[in-house]
N, C-alpha and C positions, 0 to 999 in steps of 0.2 A: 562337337563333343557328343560322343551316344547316350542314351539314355543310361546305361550298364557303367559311360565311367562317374556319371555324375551319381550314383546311387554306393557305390563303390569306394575305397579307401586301399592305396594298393602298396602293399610291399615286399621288403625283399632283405634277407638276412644273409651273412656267411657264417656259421659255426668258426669259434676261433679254435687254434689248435690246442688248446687247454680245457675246452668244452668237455666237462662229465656227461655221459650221460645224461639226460632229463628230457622229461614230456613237453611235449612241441606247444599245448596249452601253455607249463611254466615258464619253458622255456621265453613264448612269445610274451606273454607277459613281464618279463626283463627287461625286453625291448619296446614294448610300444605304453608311452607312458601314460596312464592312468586307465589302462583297459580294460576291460569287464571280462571276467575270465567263462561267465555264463558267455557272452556272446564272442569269445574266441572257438570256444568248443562248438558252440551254432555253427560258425563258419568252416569246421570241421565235418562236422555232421554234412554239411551241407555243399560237402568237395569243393571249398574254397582256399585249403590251404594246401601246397603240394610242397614234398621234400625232394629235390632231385626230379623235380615234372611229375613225380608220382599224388594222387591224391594222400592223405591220412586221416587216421582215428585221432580223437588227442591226444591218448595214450601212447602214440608213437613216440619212443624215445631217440631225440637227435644227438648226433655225433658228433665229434671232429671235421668239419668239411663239410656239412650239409649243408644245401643250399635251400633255403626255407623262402617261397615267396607265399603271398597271403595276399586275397581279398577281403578285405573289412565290412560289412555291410553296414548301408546307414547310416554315414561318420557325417559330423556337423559340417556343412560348407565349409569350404578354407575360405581365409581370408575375412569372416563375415564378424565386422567386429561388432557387438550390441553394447552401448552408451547406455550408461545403468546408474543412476542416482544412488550411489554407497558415500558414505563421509571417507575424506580421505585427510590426515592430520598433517599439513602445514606447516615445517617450521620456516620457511623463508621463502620466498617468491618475488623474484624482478622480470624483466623482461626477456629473459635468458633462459633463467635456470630455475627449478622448485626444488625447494628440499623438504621431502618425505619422510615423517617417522612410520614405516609400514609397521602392522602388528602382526601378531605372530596366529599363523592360522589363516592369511590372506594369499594366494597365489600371484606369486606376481604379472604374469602373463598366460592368458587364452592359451591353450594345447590342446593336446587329443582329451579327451573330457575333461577338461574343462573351461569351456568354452563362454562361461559366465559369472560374476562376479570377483572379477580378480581388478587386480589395481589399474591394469589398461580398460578394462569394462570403466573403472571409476576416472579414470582420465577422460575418455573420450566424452563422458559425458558432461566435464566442468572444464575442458577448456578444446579451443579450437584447433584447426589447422599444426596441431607437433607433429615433426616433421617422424618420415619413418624406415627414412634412407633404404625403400623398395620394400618394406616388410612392415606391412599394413597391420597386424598383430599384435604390433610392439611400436605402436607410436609411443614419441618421449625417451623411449628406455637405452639406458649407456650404459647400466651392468643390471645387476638383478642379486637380488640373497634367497634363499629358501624359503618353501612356505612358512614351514616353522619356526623359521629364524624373523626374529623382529628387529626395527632398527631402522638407519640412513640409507636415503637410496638420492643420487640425484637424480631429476626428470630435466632434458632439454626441451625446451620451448621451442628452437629454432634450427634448423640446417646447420649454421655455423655452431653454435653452440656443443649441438652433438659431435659433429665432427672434432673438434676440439676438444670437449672433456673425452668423446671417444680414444684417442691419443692419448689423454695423459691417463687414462686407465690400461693403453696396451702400454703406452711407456715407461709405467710403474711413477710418474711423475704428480703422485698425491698420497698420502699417512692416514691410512684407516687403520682403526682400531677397534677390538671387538672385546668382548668379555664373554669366559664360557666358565663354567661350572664344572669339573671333571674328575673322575672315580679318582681315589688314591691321594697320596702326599708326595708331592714332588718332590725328588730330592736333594735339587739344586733350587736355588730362587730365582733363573732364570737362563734361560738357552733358545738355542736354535733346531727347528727341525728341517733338514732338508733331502728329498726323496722325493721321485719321478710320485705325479698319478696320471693315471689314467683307470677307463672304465674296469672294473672285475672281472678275470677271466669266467668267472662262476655266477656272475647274477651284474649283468649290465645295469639292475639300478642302482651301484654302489660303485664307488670307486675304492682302486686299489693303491697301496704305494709300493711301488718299484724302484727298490733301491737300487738296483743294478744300471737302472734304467735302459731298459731292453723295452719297456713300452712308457706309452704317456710322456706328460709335460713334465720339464723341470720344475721343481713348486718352493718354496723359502718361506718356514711361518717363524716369527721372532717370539718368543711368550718369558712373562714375569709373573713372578708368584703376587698376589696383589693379600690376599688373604688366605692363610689356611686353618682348614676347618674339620680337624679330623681325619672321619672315611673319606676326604672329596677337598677338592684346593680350588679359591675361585682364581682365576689365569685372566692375565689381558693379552691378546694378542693383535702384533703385527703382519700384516701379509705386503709379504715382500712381491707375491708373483698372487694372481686372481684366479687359482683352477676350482674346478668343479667339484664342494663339499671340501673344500682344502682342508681346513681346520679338523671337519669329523674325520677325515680317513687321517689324516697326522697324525694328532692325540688317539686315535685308533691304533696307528702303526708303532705310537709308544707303548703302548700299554696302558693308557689314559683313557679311556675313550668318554666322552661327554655325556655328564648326567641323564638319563631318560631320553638316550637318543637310540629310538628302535632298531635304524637301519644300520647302525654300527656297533652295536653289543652294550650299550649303555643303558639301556632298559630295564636290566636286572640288576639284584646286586649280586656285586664285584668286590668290596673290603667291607668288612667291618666284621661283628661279631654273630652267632648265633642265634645269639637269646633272640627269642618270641616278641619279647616289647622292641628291639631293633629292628625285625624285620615288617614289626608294627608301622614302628617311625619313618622308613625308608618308603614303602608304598603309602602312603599320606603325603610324603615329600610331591612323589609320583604323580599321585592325584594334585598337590596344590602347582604344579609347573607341567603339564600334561604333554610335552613335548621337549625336545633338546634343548638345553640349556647352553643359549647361543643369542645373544646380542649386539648387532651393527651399532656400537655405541658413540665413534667420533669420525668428524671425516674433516680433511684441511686441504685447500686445492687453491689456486689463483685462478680468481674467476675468469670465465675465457674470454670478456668485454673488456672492461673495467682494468683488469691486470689485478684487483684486488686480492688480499690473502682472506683467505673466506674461511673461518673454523667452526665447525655446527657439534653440539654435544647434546646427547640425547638421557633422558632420564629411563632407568631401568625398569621396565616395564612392572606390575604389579605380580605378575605370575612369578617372573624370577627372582622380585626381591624378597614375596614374601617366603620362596625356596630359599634362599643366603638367609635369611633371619634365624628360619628353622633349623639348617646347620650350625651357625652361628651359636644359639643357643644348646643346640647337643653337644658342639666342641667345648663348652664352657662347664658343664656336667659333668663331659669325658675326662677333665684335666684332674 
């Protein structure tokens, strides 16, 4: 290998035929995730990215069909996983399998920045040899939830194990349940949403739902009203299928979309009233839950040894309960 690719980070995009317009800077930062937009334009500056073989400025804006490849300067080794003494919380551990309350604000897995402190950094460092079925990054892991979503994850210990609950997460053969917070009052007490996602024609770090399904995965979320609370209804949900942000682009593509969830319109308010002291109480809310209001709260599976029915239920993290109290008690004002 030369010295140029091991200094180097190399890629390569197609424009989808839905692409606006946008700066090849924005643009790349879509796609490559968690990248520094000062050192995209570096690489610009520095005729490392070309549109159709052509060098460009950042400000080049890409089209329909453009072929964007990029060299990255400086990206962290692949592969190079660094074992990091972080606490990671426990609730069950045999010789199989762990079950993990991840918090919310933890990345689950090493990527393009960031390549330290995430829950594989806190694995590697507290147990041995999980296995990593050729993808050294992601020892242990069978699925993954978001950074900002807190909640269940389970971790394989072993070859079989993975293999095995890997399966019964592609064959839908386990009942997770989530709890989310989301703008509005529903107006059933319980349904189903079902509609393709796949990534966003306009900004690849979001997904879309496609109802037509002309792109993306078929995806199935089941939700029950569990409490409502005025501007905002607390939901439990089922996922019938595991796609990418399922839940936020769903209640997204309802009209719902999840309390202080930035990347999907949730961040702002959406119902309620005017007045000054509301829009008081609504950013406080903001600040006490400082992210999407999204909790992996139950998981039930037959462990892959044993044959045992294994059901794990997690307590709702302090950021989101003390949000539900807060509503909780505006709803009881409101009435």
């Amino acid at each position: 290998m030369s010295e140029k690719s091991e200094l180097f980070q190399h890629y390569k995009f197609v424009a989808d035929k839905g692409q606006e317009p946008l700066r090849v800077d924005k643009f790349l930062m879509n796609f490559i995730e968690n990248a520094s937009r000062s050192k995209i334009q570096q690489s610009a500056k520095d005729g490392y990215i070309h549109v159709n073989g052509t060098p460009v400025k950042p400000n080049y804006k890409v089209k329909s069909g453009d072929v964007v490849t990029v060299e990255y300067r400086n990206p962290p080794r692949e592969h190079e996983l660094i074992p990091q003494d972080i606490p990671i919380n426990i609730m069950y551990e045999d010789e199989d399998i762990l079950i993990v309350n991840k918090e919310a604000g933890m990345v689950v897995h090493p990527g393009f920045g960031n390549w330290e402190g995430t829950l594989v950094n806190a694995l590697a460092f507290h147990f041995n040899n999980l296995p990593n079925m050729g993808d050294e990054t992601r020892p242990g892991l069978v699925h993954r939830i978001d950074k900002n979503t807190s909640g269940i994850l389970v971790i394989a210990k072993n070859e079989k194990s993975m293999t095995i609950m890997g399966d019964k997460f592609a064959n839908r053969d386990l009942k997770r349940k989530y709890l989310a917070l989301v703008w509005g009052d529903m107006k059933e007490d319980e349904g189903i949403i079902n509609g393709h996602i796949g990534r966003s024609l306009k900004n690849r770090k979001v997904m879309d739902v496609f109802p037509d399904g002309e792109f993306g995965k078929n995806a199935v979320t089941h939700w029950k009203v569990i409490e409502r609370l005025g501007y905002t209804t607390l939901v439990e949900c089922k996922l019938e299928t595991g796609r990418t942000h399922q839940i936020r682009a769903h209640f997204k593509y309802i009209g719902h979309p999840l309390f202080n969830d930035e990347e999907y319109g949730g961040a702002k308010i959406l119902k309620g009233t005017t007045f000054t002291k509301y829009k008081q109480f609504v950013q406080n809310c903001f600040k006490t839950c400082p992210r999407q209001a999204l909790h992996a709260k139950s998981l039930e599976f037959t462990h892959p040894t044993t044959k045992e029915e294994m059901k794990f239920d997690s307590d709702v993290p302090k950021d989101f309960s003390e949000l539900i109290a807060k509503w909780r008690k505006y709803a009881i004002h409101k009435m």
